[in-house]
C-alpha positions as CSV (number, residue, x, y, z in Angstrom):
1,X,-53.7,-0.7,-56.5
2,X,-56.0,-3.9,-56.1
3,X,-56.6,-5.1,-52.3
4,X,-54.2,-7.9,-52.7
5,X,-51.2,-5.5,-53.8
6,X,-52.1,-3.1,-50.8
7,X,-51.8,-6.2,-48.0
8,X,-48.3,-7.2,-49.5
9,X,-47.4,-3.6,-49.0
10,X,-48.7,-3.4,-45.8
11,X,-47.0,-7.2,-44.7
12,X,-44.0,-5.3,-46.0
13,X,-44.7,-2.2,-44.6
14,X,-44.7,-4.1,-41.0
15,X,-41.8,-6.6,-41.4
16,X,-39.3,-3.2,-41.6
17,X,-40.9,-1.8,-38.9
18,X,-40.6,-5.1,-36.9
19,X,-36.4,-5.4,-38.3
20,X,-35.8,-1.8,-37.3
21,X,-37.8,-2.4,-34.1
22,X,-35.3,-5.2,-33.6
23,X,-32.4,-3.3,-34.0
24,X,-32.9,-0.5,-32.0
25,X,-34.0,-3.2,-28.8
26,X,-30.6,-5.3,-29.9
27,X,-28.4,-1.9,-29.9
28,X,-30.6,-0.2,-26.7
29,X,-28.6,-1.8,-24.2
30,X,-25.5,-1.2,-26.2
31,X,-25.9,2.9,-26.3
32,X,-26.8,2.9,-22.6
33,X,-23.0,0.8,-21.7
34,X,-22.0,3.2,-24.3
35,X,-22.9,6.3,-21.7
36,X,-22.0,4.8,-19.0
37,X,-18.6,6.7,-17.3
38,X,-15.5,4.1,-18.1
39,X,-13.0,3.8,-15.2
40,X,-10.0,4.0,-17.6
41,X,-11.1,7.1,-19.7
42,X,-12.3,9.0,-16.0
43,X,-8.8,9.0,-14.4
44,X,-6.0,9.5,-16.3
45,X,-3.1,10.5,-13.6
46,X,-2.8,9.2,-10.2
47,X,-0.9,10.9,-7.8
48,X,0.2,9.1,-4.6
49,X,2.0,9.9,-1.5
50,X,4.6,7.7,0.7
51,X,7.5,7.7,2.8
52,X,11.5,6.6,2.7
53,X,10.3,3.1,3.2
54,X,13.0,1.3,1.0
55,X,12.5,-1.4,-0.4
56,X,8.6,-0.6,-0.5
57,X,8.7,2.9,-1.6
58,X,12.1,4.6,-2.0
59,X,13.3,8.0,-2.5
60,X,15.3,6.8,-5.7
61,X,14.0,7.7,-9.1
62,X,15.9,5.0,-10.4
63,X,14.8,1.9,-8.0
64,X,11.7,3.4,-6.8
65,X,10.8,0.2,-4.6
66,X,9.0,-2.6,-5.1
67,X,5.0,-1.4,-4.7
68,X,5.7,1.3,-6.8
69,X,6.9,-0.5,-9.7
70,X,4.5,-3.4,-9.3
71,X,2.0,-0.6,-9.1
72,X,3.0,1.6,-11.9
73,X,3.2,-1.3,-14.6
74,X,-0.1,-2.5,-13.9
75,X,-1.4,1.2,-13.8
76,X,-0.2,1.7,-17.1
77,X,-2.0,-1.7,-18.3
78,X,-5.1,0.9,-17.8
79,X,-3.6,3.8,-19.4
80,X,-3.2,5.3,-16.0
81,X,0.4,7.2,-14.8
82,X,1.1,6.9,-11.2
83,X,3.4,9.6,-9.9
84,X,5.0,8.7,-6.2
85,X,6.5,11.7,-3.8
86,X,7.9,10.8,-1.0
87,X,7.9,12.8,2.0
88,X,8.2,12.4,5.9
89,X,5.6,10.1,7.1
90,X,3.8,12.9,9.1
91,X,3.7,15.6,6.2
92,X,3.0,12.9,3.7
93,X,-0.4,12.0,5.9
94,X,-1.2,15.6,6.5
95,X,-0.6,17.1,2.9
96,X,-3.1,14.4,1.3
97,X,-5.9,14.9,4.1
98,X,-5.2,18.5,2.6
99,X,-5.7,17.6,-0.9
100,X,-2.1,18.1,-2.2
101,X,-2.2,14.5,-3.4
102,X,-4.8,12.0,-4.5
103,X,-3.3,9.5,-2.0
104,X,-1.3,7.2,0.3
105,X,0.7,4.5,-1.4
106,X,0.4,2.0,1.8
107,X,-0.6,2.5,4.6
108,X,-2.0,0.2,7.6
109,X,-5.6,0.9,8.9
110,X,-5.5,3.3,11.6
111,X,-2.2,5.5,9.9
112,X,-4.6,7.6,8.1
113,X,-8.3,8.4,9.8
114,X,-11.0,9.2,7.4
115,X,-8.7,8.2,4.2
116,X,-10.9,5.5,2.1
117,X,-8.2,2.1,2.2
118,X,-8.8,-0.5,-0.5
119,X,-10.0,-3.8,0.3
120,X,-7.6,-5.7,-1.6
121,X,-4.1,-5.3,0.2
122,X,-1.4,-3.9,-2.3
123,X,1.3,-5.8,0.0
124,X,2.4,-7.7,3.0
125,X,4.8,-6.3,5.4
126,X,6.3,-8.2,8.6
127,X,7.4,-6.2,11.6
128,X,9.8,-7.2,14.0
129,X,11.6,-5.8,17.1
130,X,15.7,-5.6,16.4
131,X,18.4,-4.9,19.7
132,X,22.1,-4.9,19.6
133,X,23.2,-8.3,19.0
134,X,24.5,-8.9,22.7
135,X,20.9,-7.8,24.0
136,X,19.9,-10.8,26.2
137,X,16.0,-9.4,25.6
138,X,13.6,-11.3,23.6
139,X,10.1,-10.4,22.6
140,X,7.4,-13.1,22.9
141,X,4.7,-11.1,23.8
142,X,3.6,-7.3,25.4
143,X,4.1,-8.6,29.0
144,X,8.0,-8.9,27.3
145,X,8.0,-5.4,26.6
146,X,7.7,-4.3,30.3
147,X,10.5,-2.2,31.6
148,X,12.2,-2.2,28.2
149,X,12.1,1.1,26.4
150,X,10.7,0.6,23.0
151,X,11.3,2.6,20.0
152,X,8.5,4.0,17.1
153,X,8.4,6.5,14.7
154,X,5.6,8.8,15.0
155,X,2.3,8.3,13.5
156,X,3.2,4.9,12.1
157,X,1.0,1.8,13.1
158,X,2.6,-1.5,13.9
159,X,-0.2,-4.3,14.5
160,X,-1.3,-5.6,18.0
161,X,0.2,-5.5,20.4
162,X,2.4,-2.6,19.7
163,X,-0.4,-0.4,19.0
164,X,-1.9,-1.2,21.7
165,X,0.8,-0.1,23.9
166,X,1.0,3.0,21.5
167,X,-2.5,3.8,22.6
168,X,-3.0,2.8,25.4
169,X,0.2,2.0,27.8
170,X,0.4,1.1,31.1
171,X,2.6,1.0,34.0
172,X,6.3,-0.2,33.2
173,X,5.9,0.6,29.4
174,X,7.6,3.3,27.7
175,X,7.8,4.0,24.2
176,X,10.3,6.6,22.7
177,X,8.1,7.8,19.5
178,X,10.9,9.6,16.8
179,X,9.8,12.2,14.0
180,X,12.6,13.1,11.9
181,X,13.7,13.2,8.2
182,X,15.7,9.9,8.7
183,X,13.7,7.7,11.7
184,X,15.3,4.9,11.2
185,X,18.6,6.4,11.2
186,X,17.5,7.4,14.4
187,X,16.2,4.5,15.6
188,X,19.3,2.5,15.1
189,X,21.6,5.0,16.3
190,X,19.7,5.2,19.7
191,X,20.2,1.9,20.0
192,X,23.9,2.1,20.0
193,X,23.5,5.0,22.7
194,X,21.5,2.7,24.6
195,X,18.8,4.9,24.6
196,X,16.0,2.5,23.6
197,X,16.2,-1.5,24.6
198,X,14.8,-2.3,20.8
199,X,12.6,-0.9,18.2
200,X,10.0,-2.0,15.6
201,X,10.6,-2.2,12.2
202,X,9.7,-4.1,8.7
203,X,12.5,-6.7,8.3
204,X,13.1,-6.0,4.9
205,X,12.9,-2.2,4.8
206,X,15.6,-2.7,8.1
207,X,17.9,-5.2,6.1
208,X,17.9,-2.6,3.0
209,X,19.0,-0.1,5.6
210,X,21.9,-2.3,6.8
211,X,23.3,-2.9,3.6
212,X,24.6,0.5,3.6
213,X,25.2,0.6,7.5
214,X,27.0,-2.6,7.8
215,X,28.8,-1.1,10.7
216,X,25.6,-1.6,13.0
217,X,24.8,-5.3,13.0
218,X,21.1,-5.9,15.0
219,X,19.7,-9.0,15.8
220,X,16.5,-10.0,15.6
221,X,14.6,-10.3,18.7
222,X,11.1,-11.5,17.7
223,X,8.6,-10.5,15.5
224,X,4.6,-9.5,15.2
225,X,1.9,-11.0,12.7
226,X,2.4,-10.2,9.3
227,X,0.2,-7.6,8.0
228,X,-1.6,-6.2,5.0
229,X,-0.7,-2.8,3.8
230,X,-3.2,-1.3,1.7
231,X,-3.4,1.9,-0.9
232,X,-5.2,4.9,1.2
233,X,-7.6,7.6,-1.3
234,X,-7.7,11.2,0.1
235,X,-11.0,12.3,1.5
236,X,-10.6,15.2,-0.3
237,X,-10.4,12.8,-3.9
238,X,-13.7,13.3,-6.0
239,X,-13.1,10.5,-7.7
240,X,-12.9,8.3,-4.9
241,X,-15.2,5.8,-5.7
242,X,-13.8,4.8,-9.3
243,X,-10.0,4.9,-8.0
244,X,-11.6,2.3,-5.5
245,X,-13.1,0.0,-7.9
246,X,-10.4,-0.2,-10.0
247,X,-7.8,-0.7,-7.3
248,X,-9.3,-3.1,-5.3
249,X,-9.7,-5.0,-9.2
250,X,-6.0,-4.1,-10.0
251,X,-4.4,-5.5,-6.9
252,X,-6.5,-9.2,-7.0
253,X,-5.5,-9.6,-10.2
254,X,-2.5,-12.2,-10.9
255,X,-1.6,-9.2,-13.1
256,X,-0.3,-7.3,-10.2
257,X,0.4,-10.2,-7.7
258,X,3.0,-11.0,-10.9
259,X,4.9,-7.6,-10.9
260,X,4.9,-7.4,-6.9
261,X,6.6,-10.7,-6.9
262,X,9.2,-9.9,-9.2
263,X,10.0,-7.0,-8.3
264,X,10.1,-8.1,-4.7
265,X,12.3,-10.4,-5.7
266,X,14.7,-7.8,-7.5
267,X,14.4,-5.9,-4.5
268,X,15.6,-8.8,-1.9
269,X,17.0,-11.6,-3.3
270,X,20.2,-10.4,-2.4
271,X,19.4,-10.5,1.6
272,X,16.3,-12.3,2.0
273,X,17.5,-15.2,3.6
274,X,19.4,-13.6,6.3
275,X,16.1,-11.7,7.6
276,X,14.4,-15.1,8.7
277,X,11.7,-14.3,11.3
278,X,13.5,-16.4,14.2
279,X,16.2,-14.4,16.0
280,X,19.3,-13.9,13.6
281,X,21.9,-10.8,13.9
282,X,21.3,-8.8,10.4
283,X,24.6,-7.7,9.2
């Protein structure tokens, strides 16, 4: 082989190596995405915790409320099933710190200590104080609240300034805290006894309670800020940080804020109106 024939061999020799040299640099960044641990393929079941807290989250396989369905369609968007149990409030908080589920459904910061909360909300609720409709009270603010004996379900959290006065109460308030399979039967039944002056609850999840109680008209005596509810992850989770990542992009994506609306919607429509935040008797 002449000199000339051995430099085109080794000009060819060195444009492969540069073209394979090429493609392994082109595909490098490709293998290491490649190994990288996919959100979707890592969790494949989710398994949540919540309350009777109809029309949010309801103890009714077939109209399982209005989070969870939002929630479980856009789950499934990421080949994800979401399996909801409902359970008093209390046990519900203490199994999951336990382990026994992966999570909270909602909950408001404070309900669940130690739990991991997204920071995207997964809903909005709106909390207001209800009396029998010939109550003359009216809630404006906590000074209101003095000498009126106020009603709460244990270990729920309300927003200022109710748990404020849950916390820390002073002279001339008194709450009556309730921790029972049915609270809000409770609730509204002490009412009629004239037990408690009023009691905090969501409007909507007390106007899906009088639909089937329309024997106890309420009215409306004033209502607190509206408030985020957010999904709460188990400290005992593992996978903690990817079930945060993808929630927190699940729930701010119009993907989700779709499904909540409708199915809000499909939920309410049918009372909506009536639960207006100014005073009104809900029958």
């Amino acid at each position: 082989m002449n000199n000339t024939n051995k430099i085109n061999r080794l000009v060819l020799l060195a444009k492969q190596f540069l073209a394979a040299l090429f493609v392994l640099l082109t595909l490098a960044p490709l293998t290491i995405c490649a190994d990288e641990p996919r959100i979707t393929s890592a969790i494949a079941t989710l398994n949540l915790a919540s309350t009777d807290w109809c029309p949010y989250s309801c103890d009714d396989p077939g109209k399982p409320g209005f989070i969870t369905e939002a929630m479980t369609q856009a789950l499934a968007n990421y080949d994800i099933s979401l399996s909801v149990s409902i359970l008093p409030w209390s046990r519900a908080i203490k199994m999951t710190e336990q382990g026994n589920f992966d999570g909270l459904l909602i909950a408001i910061p404070g309900e669940a200590p130690g739990f991991r909360l997204t920071e995207k909300p997964s809903g909005q609720n709106n909390n207001c104080l209800f009396s029998l409709p010939d109550s003359v009270f009216t809630y404006h603010d906590r000074g209101s609240l003095n000498g009126v004996v106020l009603g709460a379900i244990q270990d729920y959290r309300y927003g200022k300034p109710i748990d404020d006065i849950i916390d820390a109460p002073v002279s001339g308030e008194q709450i009556y805290f309730l921790s029972s399979s049915k609270p809000l039967y409770s609730l509204v039944e002490m009412t009629y006894k004239n037990r408690i002056g009023t009691f905090v609850e969501d409007r909507l999840v007390l106007g899906n309670y009088l639909q089937s109680h329309k024997n106890r008209p309420l009215k409306n005596v004033g209502c607190l800020e509206r408030a985020p509810l957010f999904t709460a992850i188990s400290p005992s989770y593992k996978k903690h940080k990817e079930v945060i990542t993808l929630l927190n992009k699940l729930l701010d994506s119009e993907d989700y804020k779709s499904l909540y609306k409708q199915a809000e919607q499909r939920y309410t429509g049918n009372y909506l109106r009536s639960l207006e935040f100014t005073p009104d008797i809900i029958r």
